[in-house]
C-alpha angles and dihedrals in degrees: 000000000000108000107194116242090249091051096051082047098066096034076067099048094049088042088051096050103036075056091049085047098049090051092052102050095047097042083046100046086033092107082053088086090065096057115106137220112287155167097344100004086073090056096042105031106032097026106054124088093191093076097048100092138025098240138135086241088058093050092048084057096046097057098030089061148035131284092259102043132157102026093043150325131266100164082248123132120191101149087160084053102053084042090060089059090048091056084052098041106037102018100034088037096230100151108178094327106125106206089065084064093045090051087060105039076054098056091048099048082048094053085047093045080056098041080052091055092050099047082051096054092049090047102038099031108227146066103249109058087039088060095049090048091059102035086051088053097037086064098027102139094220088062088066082087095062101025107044078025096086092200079055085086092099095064085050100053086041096053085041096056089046094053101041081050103055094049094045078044095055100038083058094070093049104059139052116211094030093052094101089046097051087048088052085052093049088052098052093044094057102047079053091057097045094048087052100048138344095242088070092083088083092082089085083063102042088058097046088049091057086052088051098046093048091220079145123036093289104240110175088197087057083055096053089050091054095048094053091047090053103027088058100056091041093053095045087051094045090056091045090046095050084049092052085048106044087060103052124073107272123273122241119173117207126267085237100049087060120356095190084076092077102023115107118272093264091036094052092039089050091050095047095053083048086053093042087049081053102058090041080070099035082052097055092030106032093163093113113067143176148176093210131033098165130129131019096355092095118035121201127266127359119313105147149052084245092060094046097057079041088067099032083058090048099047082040095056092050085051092055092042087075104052096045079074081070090039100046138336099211091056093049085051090052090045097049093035077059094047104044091051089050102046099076080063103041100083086228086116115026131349115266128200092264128044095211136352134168086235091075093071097054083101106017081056092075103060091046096049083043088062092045099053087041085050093051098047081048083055097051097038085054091046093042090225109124107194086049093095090037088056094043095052098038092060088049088049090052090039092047090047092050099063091040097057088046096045090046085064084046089064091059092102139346092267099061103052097047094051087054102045101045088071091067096024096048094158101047100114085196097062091045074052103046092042079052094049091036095052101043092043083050094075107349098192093045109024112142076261084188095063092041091048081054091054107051081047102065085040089059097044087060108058090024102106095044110108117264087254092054103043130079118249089212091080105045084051101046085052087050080050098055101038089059088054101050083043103058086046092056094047086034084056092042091245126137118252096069097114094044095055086053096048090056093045084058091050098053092036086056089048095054095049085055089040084058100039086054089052094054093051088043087053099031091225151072128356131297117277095250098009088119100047095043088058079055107051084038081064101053084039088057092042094057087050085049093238092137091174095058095038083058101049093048088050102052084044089064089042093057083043103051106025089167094054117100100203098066094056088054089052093047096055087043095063093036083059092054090068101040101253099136095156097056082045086053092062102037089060092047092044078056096039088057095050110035099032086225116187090197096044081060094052098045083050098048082046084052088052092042102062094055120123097200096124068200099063117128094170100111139035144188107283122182088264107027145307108348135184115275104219090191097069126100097225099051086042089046082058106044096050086055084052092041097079094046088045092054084049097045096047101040084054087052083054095245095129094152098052086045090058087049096050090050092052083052093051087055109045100035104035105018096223118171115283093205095068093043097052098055084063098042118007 
């Protein structure tokens, strides 16, 4: 077949800078590699067994359940998502190696910088501008959250499946024979998209403003065929996704993740537009960035002459939205494709589970930077001065480079980043939080303790005066935490404060356990995130003060909170050993040991044995590799059998009702303990 010279020409010219494109995404992403796992990737990454291993039972789970499941529910399904982790972690063989998922995130910004650079050449025309569109978003320095963000993976599929779209949309209408087969295309990708994130679903309006703007030949029967191809996927996801849902607890996101979600319907609209005029600034001038803008960074409402402008550069943009349609039709195509992907996350609509966040450019990215390159060619054509919109764009493009090279060695840990972000984000109680928690888990035993107890302090003055049903219990614990700690190296030095360190750390321990007692009556269901803990770290608060009673009673709280977790029950012994009660400290290790399985329980109850005194004790015996107990011996069966009724309870309520029947035949027959009492508990 002939292919005209021109032709050849412009093949070329597209190889050559796909090839451009490829390079600079990749040279300028390249320190991405280094970042580590943090903030949700922990949770959803780290955290989730379905993606441990490549088998039929892990993709039952993924699609039976939500996105966060096990560890906790955001009415959020993503079950593409969550398969793409499970290709890193069980068939790449990843693990928990970050740079494998990098890598990922990477390939897949680099097939979207190219599927940027081919829906600009189908809307501008040319090479050139196209270029300069994808080479502007493949650096753009607010994509760093989806893109160095592993869990940002869902941003990236979504945009993916909108682009690729768009383009086997659009090539539907241009032939004749494929056009079945194009329409196929655009139906699996979209089942893709919305699989991989919600947004997704924009892709229905993106087609139908092509249509409108006639940038094609305007075929409503076109139209009709895309609609079919998209609307079918989508409504097949949306009933799979009501069925995932209708199944799992209901999700509720906190009042200080987004406000707006319990601010009345003209306060949360107002302080939407004033977000939106936000990230108008944020898209032409992405040099502040953040990972957390929640409470109480953004108030509601508008109570400023900033917000004010925030909202008059919103309502302005919507106005000149409308007259771009008389100026130039590509460029009102590029303004509304930004605003109809960004409008699932704008909280115009509906509240969302953040108020802000940099993500929510990554698409919307691509129609403002198109009008900028098509306003900068607009510039060069009026001043006759042809290298006047390459030289614009090629200082943005090295400006934008730039930040994004230095922010991607900002996502290496936690600390980092917060130490980077609070600076433009002053008011987020979560990143004062997150600089305190990064610094004291840095070097626990040595950290600078003055400036983390700061810290937590201006977390907690933030979100102080919220009601119990409205606050967040992590940051009162953390501070419980930390005021245990700048007490016992004060009375560690010699020094006075002591006591007054301890007694805060009671009183915000105390908070958090109301902040999470009023959770679990707001939700109707389960225990409060750190209640547990908190009752932990209360007990070692009251002991320091030298209130026993009350370190006892907080510890066997936690205990009755958390059965399977090891720590409590070594509390527990421990206070029980204060007061000489060695016997009681006896049972409740072996009532641990039973449950948890606990090397170290065991340990901790072969080291009680073993100070005994008694020339009489039977308790332990040679083993192969030290002192063992010896299950012979009256007194360890005396206290099993005293451990035996609370380990029947504690295991039928974990659900584990046949091991428990195996444990009380065991009860019985090796250590003849009364049925009587064991079959009240299980009978």
């Amino acid at each position: 077949m002939h292919v005209p010279a021109r032709g050849k020409e412009r093949r070329f010219q597209g190889l050559a800078a796909g090839l451009g494109l490829g390079a600079l995404t990749f040279a300028v992403y390249a320190n991405s590699l280094g970042a580590g796992m943090v903030l949700d990737n922990k949770g959803l990454l780290l955290q989730d067994p379905r993606i441990r291993e490549a088998t039929g039972k892990n993709l039952g789970l993924i699609l039976a359940h939500t996105y966060w499941w096990p560890t906790g529910e955001a009415g959020l399904y993503r079950p593409l998502t969550t398969l793409s982790y499970l290709f890193n972690y069980a068939v790449l063989g990843g693990g928990e190696q970050a740079a494998g998922y990098h890598l990922v995130n990477l390939a897949l910004h680099t097939i979207n910088v190219l599927l940027v650079f081919a829906v600009g050449r189908r809307l501008l025309g040319q090479v050139g501008p196209a270029a300069w569109l994808a080479g502007l978003w493949a650096v753009y320095p607010a994509s760093t959250e989806s893109v160095t963000n592993i869990v940002g993976r869902s941003d990236l599929l979504a945009a993916m499946a909108t682009l690729g779209g768009l383009l086997m949309y659009v090539k539907s209408t241009m032939t004749g024979g494929r056009r079945v087969a194009w329409l196929a295309g655009l139906g699996v990708v979209t089942a893709a998209g919305v699989a991989a994130k919600e947004s997704a679903v924009t892709i229905v309006a993106v087609i139908a403003l092509y249509e409108l703007v006639g940038l094609g030949r305007r075929r409503w029967g076109d139209l009709g065929w895309g609609l079919l191809a998209t609307g079918i996927p989508i409504a097949g996801m949306l009933a799979l996704r009501a069925a995932v849902l209708a199944g799992s607890p209901a999700a509720e996101f906190p009042f200080t993740d987004n406000p707006m979600a319990d601010a009345g319907f003209w306060t949360g609209r107002l302080t939407a537009l004033k977000v939106m005029g936000q990230y108008l600034g944020q898209a032409v001038w992405p040099w502040r960035l953040a990972i957390d803008y929640s409470y109480a960074q953004i108030p509601l409402g508008i109570g400023s002459a900033g917000d004010g402008l925030a909202v008059a550069a919103a309502l302005a943009a919507a106005a000149g939205l409308a007259g771009l349609w008389r100026w130039n039709r590509r460029a009102f195509f590029l303004a509304g494709f930004a605003v109809l992907v960004f409008l699932p996350m704008s909280n115009l609509l509906v509240p969302i589970g953040a108020i802000r966040a940099d993500r929510f450019l990554y698409l919307p990215a691509v129609g403002v930077l198109g009008c900028v390159v098509l306003a900068a060619g607009g510039l060069g054509s009026r001043m006759r001065r042809p290298l006047v919109a390459p030289a614009i764009l090629a200082a943005m493009t090295a400006g934008f480079a730039a930040r994004t090279w230095a922010r991607n060695a900002e996502w290496r840990d936690e600390l980092t980043l917060a130490r980077a972000d609070v600076e433009t984000s002053p008011r987020s109680f979560k990143l004062h939080r997150l600089l305190a928690l990064g610094m004291f888990e840095a070097d626990p035993g040595h950290a600078d303790i003055d400036q983390v107890v700061e810290e937590i302090e201006r977390s907690m003055a933030i979100v102080d005066a919220l009601p119990d049903a409205r606050n967040v219990p992590e940051t009162y614990y953390l501070a419980g935490a930390v005021y245990l700690a700048k007490g016992d190296r004060l009375h560690t030095a010699g020094g006075a404060g002591g006591e007054t360190f301890y007694r805060r750390a009671r009183e915000v321990l105390e908070r958090c356990i109301r902040i999470n007692e009023a959770q679990e009556r707001r939700e109707g269901q389960g225990v409060g995130r750190t209640k547990a803990d908190a009752y932990r770290l209360l007990a070692g608060a009251y002991e320091r003060l030298g209130d026993m009673d009350g370190a006892f009673r907080a510890a066997r709280e936690g205990l009755r909170l958390a059965p399977r977790d090891p720590q409590m029950y070594g509390l527990v012994a421990n206070l029980l050993l204060l007061h000489d009660q060695g016997n009681e400290a006896a049972v409740i290790l072996t009532e641990g040991m039973l449950i948890t399985s606990d090397a170290e329980l065991r340990a901790s109850l072969v080291r009680l044995y073993g100070s005994s005194t008694d020339p009489e004790n039977c308790t332990l015996m040679a083993g192969a590799d030290g002192p063992a107990i010896n299950a012979r011996c009256q007194i360890v069966a005396d206290h099993v059998c005293a451990a035996a009724p609370d380990v029947l309870k504690a295991l039928t309520e974990m659900g584990r009702r046949e091991e428990a029947m195996e444990k009380k035949q065991m009860f019985l027959r090796e250590y003849r303990c009364e049925p009587g009492r064991l079959s009240a508990v299980l009978p």
